[in-house]
N, C-alpha and C positions, 0 to 999 in steps of 0.2 A: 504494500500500500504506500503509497507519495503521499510523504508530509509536509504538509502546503507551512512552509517556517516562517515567510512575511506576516502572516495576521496573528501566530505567536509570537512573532519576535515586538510586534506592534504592540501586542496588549502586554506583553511583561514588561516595555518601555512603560507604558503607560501607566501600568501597576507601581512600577519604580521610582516614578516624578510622584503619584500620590504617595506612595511611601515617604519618601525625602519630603514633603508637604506637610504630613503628619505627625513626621517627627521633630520637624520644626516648630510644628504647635504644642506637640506634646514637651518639648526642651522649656520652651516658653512656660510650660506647667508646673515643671519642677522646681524651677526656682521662686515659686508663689511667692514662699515666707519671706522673701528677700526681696521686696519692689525696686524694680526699676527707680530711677530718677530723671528726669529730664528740666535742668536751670535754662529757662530762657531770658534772654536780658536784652534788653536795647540803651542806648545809649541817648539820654537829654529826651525820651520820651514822659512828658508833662500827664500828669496823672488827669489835666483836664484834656486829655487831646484822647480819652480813651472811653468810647459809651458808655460805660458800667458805671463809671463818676459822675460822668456829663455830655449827655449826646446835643451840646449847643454848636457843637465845635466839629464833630464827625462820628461817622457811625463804624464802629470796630467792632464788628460780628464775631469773628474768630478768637480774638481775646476776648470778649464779653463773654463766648460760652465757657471758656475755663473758669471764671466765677459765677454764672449760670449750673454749671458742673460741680463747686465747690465754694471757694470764701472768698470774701473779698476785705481786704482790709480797706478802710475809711483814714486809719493814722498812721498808714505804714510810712517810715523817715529813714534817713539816712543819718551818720556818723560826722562825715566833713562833706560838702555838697561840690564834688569836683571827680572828674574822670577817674583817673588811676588809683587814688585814696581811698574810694569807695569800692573798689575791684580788689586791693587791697586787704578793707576789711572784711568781702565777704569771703574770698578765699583764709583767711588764717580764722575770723570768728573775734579781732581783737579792734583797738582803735587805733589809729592811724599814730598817734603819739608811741604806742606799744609798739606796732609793723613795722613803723620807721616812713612810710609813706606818706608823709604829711601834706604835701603838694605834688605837682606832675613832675618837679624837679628831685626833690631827694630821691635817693637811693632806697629802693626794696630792701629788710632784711631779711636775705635770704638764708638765713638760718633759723627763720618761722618756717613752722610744719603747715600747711595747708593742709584742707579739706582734702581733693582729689589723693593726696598720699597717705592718706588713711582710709579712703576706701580702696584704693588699689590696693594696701597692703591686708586690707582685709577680704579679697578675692575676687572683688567687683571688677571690671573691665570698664576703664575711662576713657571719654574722648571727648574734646574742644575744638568748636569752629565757628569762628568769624575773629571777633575784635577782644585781643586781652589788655590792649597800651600797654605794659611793662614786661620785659624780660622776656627773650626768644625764646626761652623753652621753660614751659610749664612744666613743673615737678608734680609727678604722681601721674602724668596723663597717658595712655598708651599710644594715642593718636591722637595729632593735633594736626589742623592747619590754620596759622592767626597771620593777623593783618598785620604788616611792620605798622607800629607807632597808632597815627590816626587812619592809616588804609586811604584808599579810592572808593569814588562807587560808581565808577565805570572801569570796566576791566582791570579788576584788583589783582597785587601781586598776594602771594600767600608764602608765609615761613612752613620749613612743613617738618618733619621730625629728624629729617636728617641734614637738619641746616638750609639747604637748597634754601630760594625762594624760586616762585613759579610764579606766570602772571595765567591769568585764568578768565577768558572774555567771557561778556556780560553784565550784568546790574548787580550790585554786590550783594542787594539783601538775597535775589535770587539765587544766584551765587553762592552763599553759605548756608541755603536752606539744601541746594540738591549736593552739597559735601555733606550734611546731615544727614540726609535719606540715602545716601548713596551707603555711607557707613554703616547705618541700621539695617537694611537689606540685603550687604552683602559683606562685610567686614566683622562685624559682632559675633561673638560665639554664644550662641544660644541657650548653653548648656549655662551661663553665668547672667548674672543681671547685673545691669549697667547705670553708670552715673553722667550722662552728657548733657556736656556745654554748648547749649547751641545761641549766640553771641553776636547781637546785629550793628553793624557799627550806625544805621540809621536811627535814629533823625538828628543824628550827631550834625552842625554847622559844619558844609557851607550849602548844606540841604540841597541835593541833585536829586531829583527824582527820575524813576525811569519815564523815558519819552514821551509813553502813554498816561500816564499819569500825571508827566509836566503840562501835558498840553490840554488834560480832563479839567484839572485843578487852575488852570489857568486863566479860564471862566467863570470861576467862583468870586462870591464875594461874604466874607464870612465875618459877623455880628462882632463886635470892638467891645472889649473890657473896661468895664465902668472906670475903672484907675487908671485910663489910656495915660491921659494928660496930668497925672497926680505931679502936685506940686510938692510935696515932700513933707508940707508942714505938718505940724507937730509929732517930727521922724526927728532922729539924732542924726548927727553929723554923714554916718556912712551912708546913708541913702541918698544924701543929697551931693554925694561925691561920687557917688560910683559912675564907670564910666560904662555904661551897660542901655544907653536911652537909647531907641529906636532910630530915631533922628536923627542925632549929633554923632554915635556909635557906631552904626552898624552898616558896613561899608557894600558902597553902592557896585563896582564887579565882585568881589569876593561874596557879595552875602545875597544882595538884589540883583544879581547875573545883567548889571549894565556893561559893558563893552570898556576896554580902556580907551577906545579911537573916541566913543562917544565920549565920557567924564572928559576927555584932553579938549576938547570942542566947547564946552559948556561953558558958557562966559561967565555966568552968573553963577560957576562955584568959586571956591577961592584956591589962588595959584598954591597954596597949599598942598589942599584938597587932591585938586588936578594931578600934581609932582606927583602925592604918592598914592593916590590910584592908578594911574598910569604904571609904576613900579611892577603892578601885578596883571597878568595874564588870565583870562578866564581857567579859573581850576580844572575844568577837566580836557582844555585843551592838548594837554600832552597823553593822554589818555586815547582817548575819541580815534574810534575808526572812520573811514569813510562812509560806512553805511549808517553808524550809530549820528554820525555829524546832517547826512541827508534827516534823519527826522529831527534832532536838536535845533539846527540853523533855523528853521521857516517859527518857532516858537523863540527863541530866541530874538530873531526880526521884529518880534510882533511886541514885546518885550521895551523896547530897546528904541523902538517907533513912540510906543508911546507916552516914553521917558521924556526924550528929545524935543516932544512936540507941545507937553504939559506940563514940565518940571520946570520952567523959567516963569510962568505966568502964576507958579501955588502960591497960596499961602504957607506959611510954616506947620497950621494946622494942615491943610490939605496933605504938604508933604507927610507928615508923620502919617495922615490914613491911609497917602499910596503905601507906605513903608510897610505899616502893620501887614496891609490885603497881601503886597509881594512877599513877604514873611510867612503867613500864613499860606498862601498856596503851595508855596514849595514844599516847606515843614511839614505838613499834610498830606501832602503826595506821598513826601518820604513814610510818614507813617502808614497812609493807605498801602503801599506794598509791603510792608511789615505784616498787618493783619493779613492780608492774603496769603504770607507765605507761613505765619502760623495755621492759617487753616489747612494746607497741605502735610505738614506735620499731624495735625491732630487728627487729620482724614485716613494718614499712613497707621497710625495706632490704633485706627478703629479696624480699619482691613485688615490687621495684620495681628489682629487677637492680641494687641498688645494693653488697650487701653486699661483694660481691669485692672491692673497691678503697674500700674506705672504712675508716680507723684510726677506732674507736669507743674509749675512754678514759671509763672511771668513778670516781672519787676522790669526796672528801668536803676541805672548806677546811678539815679537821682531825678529830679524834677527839672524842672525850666520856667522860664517864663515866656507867655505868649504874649507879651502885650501888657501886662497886668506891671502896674505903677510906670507904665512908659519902658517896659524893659525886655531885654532879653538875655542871656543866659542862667546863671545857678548860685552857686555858693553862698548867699545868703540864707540864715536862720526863719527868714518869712517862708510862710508857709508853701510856696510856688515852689522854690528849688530844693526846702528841706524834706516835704513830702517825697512819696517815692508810690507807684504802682504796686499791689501787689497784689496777685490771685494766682490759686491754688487749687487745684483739683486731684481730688484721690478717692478713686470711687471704691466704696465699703468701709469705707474709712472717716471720709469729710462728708457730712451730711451736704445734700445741693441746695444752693442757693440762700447759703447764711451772708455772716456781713457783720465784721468788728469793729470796732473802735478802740479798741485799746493799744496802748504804744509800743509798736513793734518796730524793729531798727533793723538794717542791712546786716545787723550786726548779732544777728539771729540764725541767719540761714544757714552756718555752719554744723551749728551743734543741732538743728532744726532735723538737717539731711539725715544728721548719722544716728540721732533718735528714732528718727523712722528704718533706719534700716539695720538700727537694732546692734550698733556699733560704740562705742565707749567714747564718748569725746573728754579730747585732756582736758585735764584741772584746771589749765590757763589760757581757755577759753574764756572770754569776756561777756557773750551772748548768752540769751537765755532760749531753750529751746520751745519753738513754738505749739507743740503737741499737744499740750494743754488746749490750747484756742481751737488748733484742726480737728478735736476729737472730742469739743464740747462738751469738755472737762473744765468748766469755766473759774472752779475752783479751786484750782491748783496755780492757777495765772497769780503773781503776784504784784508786781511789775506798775507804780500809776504812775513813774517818770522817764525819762529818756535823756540821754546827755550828749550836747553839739559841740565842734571845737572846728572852726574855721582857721587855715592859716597864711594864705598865698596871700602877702600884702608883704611891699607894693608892691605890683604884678600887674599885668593884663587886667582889664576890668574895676582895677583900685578900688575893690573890697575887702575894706578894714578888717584885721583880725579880730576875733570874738568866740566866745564860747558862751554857753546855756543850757538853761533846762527848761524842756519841754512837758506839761502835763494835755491833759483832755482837755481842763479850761483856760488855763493861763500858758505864759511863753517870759522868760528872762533872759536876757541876754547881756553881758557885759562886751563894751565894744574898747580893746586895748590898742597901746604900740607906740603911735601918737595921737590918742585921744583916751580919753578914761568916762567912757559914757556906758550909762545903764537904760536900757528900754523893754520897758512891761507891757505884754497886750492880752487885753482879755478875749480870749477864741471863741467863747462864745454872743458874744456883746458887737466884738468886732470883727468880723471873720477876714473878715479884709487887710487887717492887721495898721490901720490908717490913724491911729491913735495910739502915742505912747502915753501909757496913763503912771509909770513912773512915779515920777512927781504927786500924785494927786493920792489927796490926803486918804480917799475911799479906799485905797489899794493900799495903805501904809503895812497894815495885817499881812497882807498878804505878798508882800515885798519882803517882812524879815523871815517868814515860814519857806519861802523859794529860796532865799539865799541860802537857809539854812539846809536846806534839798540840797540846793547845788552844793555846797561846797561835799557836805556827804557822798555826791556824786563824784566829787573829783577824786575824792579818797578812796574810791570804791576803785575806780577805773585806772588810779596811780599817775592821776593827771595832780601839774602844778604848775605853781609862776616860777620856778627853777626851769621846767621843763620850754615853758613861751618862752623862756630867753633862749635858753639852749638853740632853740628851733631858727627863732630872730637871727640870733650871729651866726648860725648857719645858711642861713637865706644870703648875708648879707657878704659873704665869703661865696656865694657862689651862685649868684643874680642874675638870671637872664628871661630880658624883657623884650618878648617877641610876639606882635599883633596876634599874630594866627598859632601859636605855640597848642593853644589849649584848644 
């Protein structure tokens, strides 16, 4: 008898892929008890630029369902309100005066134990991709590919584990979302659960969006922050110095994509002005392919027409609202591809049997400002840049769709991670871990304050050093260096933070019970004024004040 061997050979193929199918789902099984992790983090994304907060501003469906899915925190902050220092504390779990990262200039100590090195060495399988700003090679990571310094987001180059860099066409948030799913789908051993960093350097300034979403957003015109035009008064000293205003600050090619041919033309800016706009080149011109350039130019055109033709005849007010809308659309752009490319991630973990058992964690290394008191970027104690996003989903675990309040810091997610997965975080850990809150154990949360220490002065943006403490109702801050000022705001009276009530005799009470917090706080954290000095003549032995540095 003739044995027909293509239709056996066919179905045992066939039998064979669903085997290797099945046992890739069943691998996924066995590491139940040990949940995945997945940190996603974007960079200078503003906790009001996120639906779940505030859909005044844009609608962020994909990030909405991860606190749809699980919690959303309402006071989650940050440590120091600046890039590196805040990546900083969320890898070791300490503050930035402990890490040694106190600004984007000092030096990492690199003899802090991070996070990722204690779940690799407790048999997890790690990997990071997109934007870390410090140190080309992450400790503890199995696989990495990160941005040098602040990265591209047009045809970004990547560090990759064996030194190399690669340059890798495309839009970067895109970009470090299919190094993500490319790793989970085909790099991961399935037999282990994993702790990944997937790291967006968007809506970081000088806010490029991709094409389709520069020229979507382009047409928008989106509702101005009642503190557009704030005058500053009854603020101290550093607010009314900082140099962070829409207007006077925030530069017309580097940030509002004007052209330097144009700014060199403009009679009615000042030769200043002109000299050193002109100095700079459209950011992603050295970048830009030809074909990426055929869709940029004709938006760009349109841009740059209407600068030309309207910007000699505004008012100052006018200018600021061109300011804001050009601000705003880009920024927004950048963020709309952000949500988009978490919803591919969390679409990957639904088809791929992973969702169950996987902690998904969204934040931002700090807040920003869209507008709000005339500004844009971070580092300040008010609430815009000290806030911070954060939502978490872990299903059998987080109940869906809660929502806290209570003070939770960057400086949390270390010992957060390793509680959840059931790992021993060291003693000199500074964090508290948030378990308690995810698993509506509300009584074990002890926590009613929070401690800030700002330090990059003078610097870019000349925001005064300061440090404080943070509760549910109230905010203290001391502003040091060269000024010695104290400002109190009540959080829920003022939310806006437009009133230092300091001074005023009703808050007298409650001015000596905060000091006496904070200082308990500094003592906790092993913070002092030994330590601001230290920091100061460090600064000042090795100072470098560079526009675009940050």
């Amino acid at each position: 008898m003739k044995i027909q061997t293509k239709p056996i050979l066919l179905l045992l193929s066939a039998l064979s892929l669903f085997s290797c199918a099945e046992k890739k789902k069943e691998a996924d099984k066995v590491v139940h008890e040990k949940p995945n992790i997945i940190f996603i983090m974007s960079d200078d994304h503003a906790y009001q630029a996120i639906s779940a907060y505030s859909d005044r501003l844009i609608e962020t469906p994909n990030i909405d369902r991860i606190g749809k899915e699980g919690i959303v925190f309402t006071n989650a902050s940050v440590t120091n309100s600046i890039c590196a220092p805040s990546r900083a504390t969320i890898l070791t779990g300490k503050h930035t005066h402990i890490n040694g990262k106190v600004d984007n200039q000092m030096p990492f100590d690199t003899t802090q134990v991070t996070f990722p090195q204690i779940f690799q060495e407790a048999g997890y399988q790690t990997a990071m991709f997109g934007k870390l700003h410090f140190g080309n090679n992450p400790k503890g990571v199995d696989e990495f590919m990160i941005l040098p310094d602040q990265g591209s987001y047009i045809n970004p180059d990547f560090i990759t584990k064996t030194g190399d860099t690669t340059r890798v066409e495309g839009y970067v948030t895109d970009v470090i979302t299919d190094l993500t799913l490319n790793w989970l789908d085909k790099k991961r051993d399935t037999l282990k659960p994993f702790m990944l960093m997937y790291l967006h350097k968007a809506p970081h300034r000088p806010w490029w969006p991709r094409p389709d979403k520069f020229k979507e957003f382009l047409g928008k015109k989106f509702p101005e922050p009642e503190s557009l035009f704030d005058d500053y008064q009854n603020r101290g000293t550093a607010a009314k110095t900082a140099e962070m205003n829409l207007l006077h600050d925030m530069m017309y090619n580097h940030d509002s994509k004007i052209r330097p041919e144009v700014t060199q033309r403009m009679k009615n800016l000042s030769p200043k002005v002109r000299e050193y706009e002109g100095g700079f080149q459209m950011p992603y011109t050295d970048r830009v392919n030809e074909e990426q350039k055929v869709l940029y130019e004709p938006i760009l055109d349109e841009i740059n027409k209407d600068f030309e033709e309207n910007w000699p005849t505004m008012t100052d007010e006018e200018k600021m609202k061109w300011k804001y809308q050009r601000y705003m659309q880009d920024y927004l752009a950048c963020v709309s591809s952000v949500d988009d490319n978490v919803g591919r991630l969390l679409e990957y973990l639904d088809e791929n049997q992973l969702a169950d058992n996987t902690m998904v964690v969204y934040t931002s290394d700090q807040g920003f400002y869209l507008g709000e008191h005339g500004w844009f970027d971070k580092r300040f104690i008010y609430d815009e840049s000290f806030k911070t996003p954060l939502l978490i989903k872990w299903p059998n675990r987080i109940k869906p769709g809660i929502t806290s309040e209570e003070m939770v810091q960057n400086l949390d997610f270390a010992q957060t991670f390793l509680e959840a997965a059931q790992i021993e975080a060291p003693t000199d850990m500074q964090g508290e871990s948030l378990m308690p809150l995810l698993t509506s154990n509300i009584g074990a949360w002890t926590r009613d304050a929070v401690y800030y220490h700002y330090y990059e002065y003078p610097a870019v943006h000349q925001v005064k050093r300061h440090y404080g403490i943070v509760t549910i109702d109230y905010k203290l801050a001391h502003f040091y260096y060269d000024v010695d000022e104290w400002e109190l705001y009540d959080r829920k009276k003022d939310p806006q933070e437009m009133n230092n009530v300091y001074d005023n005799p009703e808050y007298a009470d409650v001015v000596v019970e905060l000091k006496k917090k904070l200082e308990e706080l500094r003592i906790l954290y092993k913070d002092s004024d030994e330590l601001n000095q230290k920091y100061i003549d460090i600064h000042h032995a090795n100072s470098i004040d560079s526009p675009l540095k940050k």
